[in-house]
Structures are given as structure tokens and as C-alpha cells.
N, C-alpha and C positions, 0 to 999 in steps of 0.2 A: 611295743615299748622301745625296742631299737631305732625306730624312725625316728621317735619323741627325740632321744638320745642325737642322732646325728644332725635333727632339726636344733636343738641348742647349742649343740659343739657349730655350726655353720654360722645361727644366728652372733654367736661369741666372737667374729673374727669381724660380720658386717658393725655389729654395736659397739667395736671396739676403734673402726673406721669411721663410721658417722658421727661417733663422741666427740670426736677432735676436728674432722675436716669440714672447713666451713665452705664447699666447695658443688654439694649437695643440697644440705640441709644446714642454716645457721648454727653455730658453737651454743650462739645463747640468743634469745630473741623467740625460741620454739617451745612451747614444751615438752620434757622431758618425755610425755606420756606421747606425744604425734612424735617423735625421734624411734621412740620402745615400737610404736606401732607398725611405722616405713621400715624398722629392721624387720619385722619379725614379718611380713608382708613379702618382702623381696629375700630373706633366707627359705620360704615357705614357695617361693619359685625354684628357686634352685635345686630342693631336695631334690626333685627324680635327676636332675642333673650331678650332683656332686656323692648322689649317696651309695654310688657304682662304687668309687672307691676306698671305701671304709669297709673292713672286717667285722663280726659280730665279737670277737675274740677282743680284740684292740681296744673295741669302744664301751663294752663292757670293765675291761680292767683300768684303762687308763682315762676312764669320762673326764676327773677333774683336772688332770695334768693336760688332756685338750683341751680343756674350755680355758685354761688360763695363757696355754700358749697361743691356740688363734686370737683372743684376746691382744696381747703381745703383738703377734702379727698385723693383727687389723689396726693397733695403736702407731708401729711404724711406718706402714703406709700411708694413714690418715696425717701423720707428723711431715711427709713428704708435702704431703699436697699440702700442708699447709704453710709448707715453705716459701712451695709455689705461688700461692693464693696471696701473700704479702708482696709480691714482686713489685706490683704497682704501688702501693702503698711505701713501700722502700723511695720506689723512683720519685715520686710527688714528695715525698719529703725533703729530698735534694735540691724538688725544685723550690719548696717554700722557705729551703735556708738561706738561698743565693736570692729570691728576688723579694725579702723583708717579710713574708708573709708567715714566717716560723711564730712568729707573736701571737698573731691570731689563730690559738688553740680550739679546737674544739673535743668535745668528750665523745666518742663515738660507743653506743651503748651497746654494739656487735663484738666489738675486740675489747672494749674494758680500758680503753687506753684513750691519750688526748694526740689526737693528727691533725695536722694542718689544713685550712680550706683543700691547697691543690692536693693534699694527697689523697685527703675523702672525698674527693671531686675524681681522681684519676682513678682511685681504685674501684668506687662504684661503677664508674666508667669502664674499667678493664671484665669486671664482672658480667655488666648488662652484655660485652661482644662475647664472652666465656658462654654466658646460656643461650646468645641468638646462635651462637654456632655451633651447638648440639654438644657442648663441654661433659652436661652432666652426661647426657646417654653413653658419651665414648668412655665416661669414670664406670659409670655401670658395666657397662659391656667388659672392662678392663675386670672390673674387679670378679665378674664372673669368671674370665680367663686367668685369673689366677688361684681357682679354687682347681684349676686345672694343671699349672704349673707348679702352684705346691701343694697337694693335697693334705688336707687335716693330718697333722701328726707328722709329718715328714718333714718339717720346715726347721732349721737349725739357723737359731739367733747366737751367731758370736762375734766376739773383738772387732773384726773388721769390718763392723759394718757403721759405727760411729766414724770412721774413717770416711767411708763413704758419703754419711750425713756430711760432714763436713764439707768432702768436695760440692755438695749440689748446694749446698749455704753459700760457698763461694761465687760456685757460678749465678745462683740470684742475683746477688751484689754486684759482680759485672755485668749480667746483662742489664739488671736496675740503672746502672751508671751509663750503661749504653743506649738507654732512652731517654735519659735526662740530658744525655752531654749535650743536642743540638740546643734547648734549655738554658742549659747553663753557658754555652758559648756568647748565646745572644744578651744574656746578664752579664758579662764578662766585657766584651764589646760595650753593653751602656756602662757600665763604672768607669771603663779608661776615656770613654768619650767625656762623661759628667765631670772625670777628672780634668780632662782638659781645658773644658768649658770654665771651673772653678779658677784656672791658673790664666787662660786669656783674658778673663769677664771676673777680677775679684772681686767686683761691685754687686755682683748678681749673689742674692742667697741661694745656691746651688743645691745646699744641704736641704733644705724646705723643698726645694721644686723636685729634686729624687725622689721623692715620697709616691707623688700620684705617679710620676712620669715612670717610673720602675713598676708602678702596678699595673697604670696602661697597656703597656711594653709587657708586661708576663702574659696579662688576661690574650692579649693579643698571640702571641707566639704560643700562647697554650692554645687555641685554637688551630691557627697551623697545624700543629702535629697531633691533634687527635684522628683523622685520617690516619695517619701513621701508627697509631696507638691501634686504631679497628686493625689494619693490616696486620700487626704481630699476635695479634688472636692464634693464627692456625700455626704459627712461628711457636707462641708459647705452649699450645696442647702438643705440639709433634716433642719439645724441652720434656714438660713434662709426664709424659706416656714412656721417652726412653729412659729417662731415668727413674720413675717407678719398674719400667719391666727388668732394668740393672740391679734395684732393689732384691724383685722378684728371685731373681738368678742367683743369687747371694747367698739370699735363706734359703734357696731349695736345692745348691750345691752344696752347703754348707762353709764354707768360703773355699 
């Protein structure tokens, strides 16, 4: 009965993880039922490992107060990585504001929201190099090591740690802007060129010829830097890993 017991307090902390992070297992696009299954599969690995450190005493009185806290727990980390997991998605937007392509919406039926060609082009993109480069196993492996760093019941959610969220939202948004910049430069470069073009040549419809000539000019330069884009793969899981295990430290110091 007790195993039962410390197999749903574990399962509670993965299901509360997998709900939110699209990083594993899609948000939406899965069903609910293959989601319930992969948790309950992989907390059913874990038991001989994590069930060392639970009491009979503990887990009998306090069952529902841990199924709701690793709950909790598993929904803050899954919220990291899904900070994470927009990065690309950030940066491709920047680039479809600067080179006209913010128009051209599309619905994407994964996030529930409307993003631009580059940036559902960029962030599938950033995706496909996340799983050629073993992204999910290292989440895995991560998240077992942290059934180690904070064990069930010990983990203390307070104040500072929305503080924290904040800072790693920040740094998305800069590192976001610091894959788009070479992007945006080269948009930046054709405007004052087109401009100049429009003030030597005011005979030339300028305004009409920007049109393809700035999408050319994107498709192009967005080729260039997807190379660049594979490279920051192992750049962004080393971002990622330290600032879930600062997460980590957080809740199991209590701040």
C-alpha cells in the first residue's frame, strides 16, 4: 500500500511537469490518455530509486499535502522549460517584424496562438536540433536528478522565486534578441540602402520593389544563420540545465 502511495506522490511531480512542458511531450496535439501513460511509465521507473527517501510515517499522514506540492513543483519546472522552449520562437518574431513578414500569420495548433512564417519556421527548427542532440534524455535524466535534490516533501515554494522566474524571462529575451540581431542588422542595412535608392532614383517605385527585394534578402540571410542556429543547440541546453538546477536550489533551500 505504501509503494502505491509513494508511486503517486512521484507520479504527481512528473504529470505536473509533462502538463505544461512542450519539451518532451507536446502541450496539446497528444492525448491526455498517451501524456497519463508516459507519466505513469517513467514515475514506475523511478520507484526503487526515489522510494529510499520517503518515511512510512510522512506519507501516510501527509499523502494529500504531497501530491499537491510535487504537483506544484513539477508545474514550476515544466513553466521554466517552457520559457525555454519559446526562445526561438521570440527570436523569429523579431525577425518577421523587421523584414515585413509579421502579416503573414499563421495559427499554429501546438501553442494555440498566430506566429509568423520565420518564427514557426525557426522554432521547429530550433526543436528538430533540441532532439537530434539528446535534449529530451538530458530533461529526463535531469528530472530524475532532481527527485534527488529535492526529495518529496522537502521542497519549499516561496516569494523569491517569481523573482527568479523573472530573471530567466529576461535573459530569454536577450539571448532571443541576440540571435536575431545579425537579422536584424542586415534589414536595417536594406532600409537605409532602399532609402537611399528612393532619394537618388525618385523615378524608381522604390516602395513596390521593397516588397520581394526585403523577402529575398530575409529567405536569404535566414539561411546563412541556421548553421548558427544548430550551433546554439548545446549553448541553449547548458542556459537551460543551469538555470532549472538554480530553480532546483531554490525550492530545496528554501530560499
Amino acid at each position: 500500500m505504501i509503494q502505491w502511495l509513494i508511486f503517486l506522490i512521484i507520479a504527481a511531480r512528473l504529470a505536473g511537469f509533462f502538463g505544461i512542458s512542450p519539451l518532451i511531450i507536446p502541450v496539446r496535439g497528444v492525448p491526455p490518455a498517451v501524456k497519463g501513460f508516459f507519466t505513469l511509465i517513467v514515475a514506475y521507473l523511478l520507484l526503487p530509486t526515489v522510494s529510499g527517501s520517503f518515511t512510512t510515517t510522512d506519507v501516510q499522514r501527509n499523502f494529500f499535502l504531497l501530491l499537491i506540492s510535487e504537483s506544484l513543483i513539477g508545474l514550476l519546472l515544466g513553466f521554466v522549460t517552457l520559457i525555454f522552449a519559446n526562445l526561438y520562437l521570440i527570436a523569429g518574431q523579431f525577425m518577421d517584424l523587421t523584414s515585413g513578414l509579421s502579416a503573414a500569420t499563421l495559427f499554429d495548433p501546438l501553442t494555440q496562438t498566430n506566429a509568423g512564417l520565420m518564427a514557426n519556421f525557426i522554432y521547429l527548427y530550433g526543436l528538430l536540433n533540441y532532439f537530434l542532440a539528446n535534449g529530451h534524455h538530458r530533461l529526463l535524466t535531469f528530472l530524475t536528478v532532481s527527485f534527488e535534490l529535492i526529495p518529496p516533501g522537502k521542497g519549499i515554494l516561496h516569494p523569491g522565486l517569481s523573482e527568479l522566474l523573472i530573471k530567466i524571462f529576461a535573459l530569454v529575451m536577450l539571448v532571443a534578441i541576440e540571435i536575431a540581431i545579425p537579422f536584424l542588422m542586415v534589414m536595417l542595412i536594406s532600409d537605409l540602402a532602399l532609402g537611399i535608392l528612393a532619394r537618388t532614383a525618385p523615378q524608381m517605385n522604390v516602395f513596390m520593389l521593397s516588397f520581394g527585394l526585403k523577402i529575398l534578402l530575409a529567405i536569404f540571410t535566414l539561411w546563412l544563420l541556421l548553421p548558427g542556429i544548430a550551433y546554439f543547440t548545446g549553448i541553449y541546453l547548458e542556459l537551460m540545465e543551469k538555470n532549472l538546477l538554480t530553480i532546483i536550489r531554490e525550492i530545496g533551500y528554501g530560499g
